[in-house]
N, C-alpha and C positions, 0 to 999 in steps of 0.2 A: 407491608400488607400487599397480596397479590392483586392485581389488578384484575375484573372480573366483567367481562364484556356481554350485556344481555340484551337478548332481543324478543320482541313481543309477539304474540301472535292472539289476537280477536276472534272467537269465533261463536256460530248462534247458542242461543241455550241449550240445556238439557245435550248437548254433542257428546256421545261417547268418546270414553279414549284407552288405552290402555299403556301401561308405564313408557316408555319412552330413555333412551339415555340419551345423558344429558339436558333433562326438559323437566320441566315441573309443571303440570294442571292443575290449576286452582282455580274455585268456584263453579266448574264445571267437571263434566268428564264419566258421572255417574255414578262415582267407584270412588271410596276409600280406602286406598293403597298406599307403599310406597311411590311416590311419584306421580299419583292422582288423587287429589286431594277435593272429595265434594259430598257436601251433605244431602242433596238436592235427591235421594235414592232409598227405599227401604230398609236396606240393611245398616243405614248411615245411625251413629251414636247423634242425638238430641242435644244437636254444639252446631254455630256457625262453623264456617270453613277456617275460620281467624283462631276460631275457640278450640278450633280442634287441630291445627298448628300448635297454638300453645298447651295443646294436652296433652301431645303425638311428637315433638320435634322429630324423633327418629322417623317419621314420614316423609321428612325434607332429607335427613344426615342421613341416614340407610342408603337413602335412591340415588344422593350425588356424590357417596363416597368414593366412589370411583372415580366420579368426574373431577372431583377436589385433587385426588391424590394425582391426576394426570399433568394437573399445571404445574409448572414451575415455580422457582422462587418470585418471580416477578409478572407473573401470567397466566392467566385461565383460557382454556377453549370457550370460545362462547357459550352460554348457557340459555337455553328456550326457554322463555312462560309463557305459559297461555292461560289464558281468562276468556270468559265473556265477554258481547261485545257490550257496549255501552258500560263500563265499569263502573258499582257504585262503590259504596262503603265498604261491604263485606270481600269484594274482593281485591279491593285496593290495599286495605289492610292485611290482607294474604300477602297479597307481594310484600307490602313494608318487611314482615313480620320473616315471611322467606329470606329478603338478601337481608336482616338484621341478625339470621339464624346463621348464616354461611358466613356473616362477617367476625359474630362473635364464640358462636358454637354452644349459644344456649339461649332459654327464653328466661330474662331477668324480670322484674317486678312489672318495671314500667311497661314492657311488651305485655305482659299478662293484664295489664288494667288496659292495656287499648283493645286487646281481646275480649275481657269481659264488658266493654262497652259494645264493644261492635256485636258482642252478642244480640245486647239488652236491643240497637237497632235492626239487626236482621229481621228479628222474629217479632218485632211491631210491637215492643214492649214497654216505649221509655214514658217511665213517669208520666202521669196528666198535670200534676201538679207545677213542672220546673218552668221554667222560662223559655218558650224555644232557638229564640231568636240568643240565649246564652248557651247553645248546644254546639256541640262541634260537628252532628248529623245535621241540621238546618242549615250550619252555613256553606258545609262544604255542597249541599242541595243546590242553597243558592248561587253558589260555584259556579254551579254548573247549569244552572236555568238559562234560558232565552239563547241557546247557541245557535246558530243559523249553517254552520259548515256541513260538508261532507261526513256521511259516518266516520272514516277510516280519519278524517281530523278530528272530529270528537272525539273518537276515542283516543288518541294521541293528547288530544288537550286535558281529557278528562287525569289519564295517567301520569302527565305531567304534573297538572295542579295535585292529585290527591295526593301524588306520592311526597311533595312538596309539604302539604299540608299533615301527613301520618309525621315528619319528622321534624315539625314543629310541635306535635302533639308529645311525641316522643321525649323531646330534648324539656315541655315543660314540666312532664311528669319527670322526670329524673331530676329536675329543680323541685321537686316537693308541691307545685301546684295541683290543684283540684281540676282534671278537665272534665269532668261528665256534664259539669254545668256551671259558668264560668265565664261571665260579660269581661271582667276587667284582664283576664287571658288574652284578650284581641283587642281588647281598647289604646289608640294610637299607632295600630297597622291599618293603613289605609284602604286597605282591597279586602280587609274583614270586617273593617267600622261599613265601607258601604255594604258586602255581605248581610251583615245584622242587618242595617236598615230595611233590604230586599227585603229579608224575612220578616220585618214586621209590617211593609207594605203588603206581603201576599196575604194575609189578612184580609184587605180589601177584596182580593181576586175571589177567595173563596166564597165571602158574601155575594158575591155576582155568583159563584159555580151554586151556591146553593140555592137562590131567586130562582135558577132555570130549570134547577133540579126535579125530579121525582122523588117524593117522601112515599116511602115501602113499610108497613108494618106486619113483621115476618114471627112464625112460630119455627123456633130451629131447633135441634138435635144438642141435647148435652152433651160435651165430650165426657167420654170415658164411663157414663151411667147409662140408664131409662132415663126417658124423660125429655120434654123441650122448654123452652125460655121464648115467652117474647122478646123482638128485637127490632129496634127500628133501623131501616137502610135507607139510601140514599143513591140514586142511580144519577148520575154527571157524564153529560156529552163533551168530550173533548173538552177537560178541564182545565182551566187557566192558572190557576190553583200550584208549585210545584207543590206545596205541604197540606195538598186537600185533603188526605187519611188521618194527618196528626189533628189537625182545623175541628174535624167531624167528629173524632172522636172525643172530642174536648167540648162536643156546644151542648151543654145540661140545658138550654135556653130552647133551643130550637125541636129539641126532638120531644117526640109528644111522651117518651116512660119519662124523661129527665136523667137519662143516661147516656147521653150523648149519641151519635150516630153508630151501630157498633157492627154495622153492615155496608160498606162501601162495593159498588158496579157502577166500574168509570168503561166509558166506549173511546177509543179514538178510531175517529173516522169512519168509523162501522166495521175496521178491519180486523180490530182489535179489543177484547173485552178480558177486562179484570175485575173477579171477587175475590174478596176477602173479608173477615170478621175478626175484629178484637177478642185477642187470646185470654185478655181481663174478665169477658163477661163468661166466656166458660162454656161456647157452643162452636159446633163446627157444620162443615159443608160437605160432609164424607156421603156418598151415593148421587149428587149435584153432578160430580164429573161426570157420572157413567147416564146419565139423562141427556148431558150435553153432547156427548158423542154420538148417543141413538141417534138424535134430532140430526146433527150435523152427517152422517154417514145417510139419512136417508136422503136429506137435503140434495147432497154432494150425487146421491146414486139416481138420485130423478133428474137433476143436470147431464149425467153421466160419465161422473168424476169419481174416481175415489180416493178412499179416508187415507192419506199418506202420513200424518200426523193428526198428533190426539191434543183433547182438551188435558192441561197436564192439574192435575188432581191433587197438590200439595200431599202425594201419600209418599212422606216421609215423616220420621220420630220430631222432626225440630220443626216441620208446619204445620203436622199433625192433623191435615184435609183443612186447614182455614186459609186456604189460599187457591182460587183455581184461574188458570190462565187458556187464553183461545192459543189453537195450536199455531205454529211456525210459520205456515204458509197461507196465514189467517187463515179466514173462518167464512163458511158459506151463509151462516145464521145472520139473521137481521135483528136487531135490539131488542125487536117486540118476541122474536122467539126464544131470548135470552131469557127476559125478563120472568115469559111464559114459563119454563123450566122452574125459574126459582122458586115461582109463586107455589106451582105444585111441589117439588119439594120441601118448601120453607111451610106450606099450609097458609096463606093468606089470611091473614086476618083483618076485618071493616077498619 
């Protein structure tokens, strides 16, 4: 087997790229290509970046066949990936799935079920019903919570452990094990028994994230018809919480329809805002983005700054507008002008 030397490269969201020899982008990039591999765009098929690896391999084998046939018996040129920075799930398992693609020259079973898992976690899909704390997306979360380092060593540690983690997933699905959900999978590895436990303690945190919370009850837009849905939200300042989306949308207890929280707007630090809504209940936040850009470009022009980045509007086929994020170099808007936006879009309701 040739030896194959890779090196990484981090870089912010949404970063265009264009193909590249000898380099692979995944999860980023804009563009589904050979050799740039990301859903995050218009024209992208309604697949994670993992899912559409395993749909596309010739996206990986087309781009480095050259690069393959270059090395020798016993040697490769080194090979670039680039991802985003802070690496989660979806693009960890991009990488697994690439050098398991280059090592074996095809995607087999077990690659395809880590694929269709990581679909079900990109797009905020998994089950209400399972156990989370027996997920392999809760624990590798809790992996990765409470880190205190440098970005460029989180990222470094993140990559380490997940990649660590994709081929332990790996090696049990090819034993015939069940990983989508799955306690006695990790029970007597030590750094995933504590794992779980994390995960069942952030429980607590979320009950503190939601005491401080604001409860929002919103009229929003069906996707794909006429028509809106009440919906209850939940606005969380700099949450404690890592699994405050799965938490909320799981609490039929707390929210006043009995369907859990299905609108989550968490703030960090003011610099930073994210919505999103459960793709289960069947509404989205499509014309939300283009509210938040007015506000933020007047904001920015009465300072007299301008719009260098956008509020990024989930308009793609696989977020389908239930996702919207402040732009790159934060955001001029203060909580209450956030909020203000949604109300008027969402319709407020007593």
């Amino acid at each position: 087997m040739k030896v194959m030397e890779v090196i990484y490269e981090f870089v912010p969201y949404g970063e265009p790229f264009d193909p590249r020899p000898g380099t692979i982008v995944l999860d980023v990039g804009m563009r589904t290509v050979p050799g740039v591999i990301d859903h995050h765009h218009p024209e992208a098929e309604p697949e994670c970046t993992a899912s559409l690896i395993a749909k596309h391999p010739e996206l990986v084998l087309d781009h480095l066949s050259q690069y393959l046939a270059a090395g020798s018996e016993k040697s490769l040129p080194p090979l670039r990936i680039v991802t985003h920075r802070l690496p989660d799930f979806d693009s960890l398992a991009s990488i697994f799935l690439t050098l398991k693609l280059l090592e074996t020259g095809k995607i087999d079973p077990s690659l395809e079920r880590i694929a269709r898992y990581t679909r079900l976690v990109d797009s905020a899909s998994l089950p209400k019903d399972i156990e989370l704390s027996a997920t392999p997306y809760a624990i590798l979360r809790a992996l990765f919570s409470g880190a205190r380092q440098e970005e460029a060593e989180i990222n470094q540690r993140r990559l380490a452990e997940g990649l660590k983690f994709m081929r332990f997933l790996y090696a049990k699905a090819n034993e015939g094990y069940q990983i989508e959900q799955n306690r006695r999978l990790f029970s007597g590895i030590d750094r995933y028994e504590r794992a779980i436990r994390k995960v069942e303690n952030d429980y607590l945190q979320y009950l503190d994230d939601l005491a401080r919370a604001d409860k929002i009850l919103l009229d929003l837009p069906l996707s794909g018809m006429t028509g809106r849905r009440p919906v209850d939200g939940l606005a969380v300042r700099n949450p404690r919480s890592f699994l405050l989306k799965e938490w909320s949308r799981r609490d039929l207890a707390q929210s006043s329809l009995g369907k859990g929280f299905s609108l989550l707007v968490t703030s960090f630090g003011g610099q930073r805002y994210i919505l999103g809504v459960d793709p289960a209940i069947g509404v989205n936040l499509r014309g939300l983005g283009g509210l938040l850009n007015q506000k933020e470009e007047e904001k920015r022009a009465a300072a007299g700054n301008s719009l260098t980045h956008r509020w990024y509007e989930g308009n793609c086929p696989f977020f389908d507008y239930r996702i919207i994020d402040s732009p790159q170099d934060g955001t001029a808007l203060l909580e209450e002008d956030v909020i203000a936006c949604l109300r008027v879009f969402g319709r407020s309701l007593p």
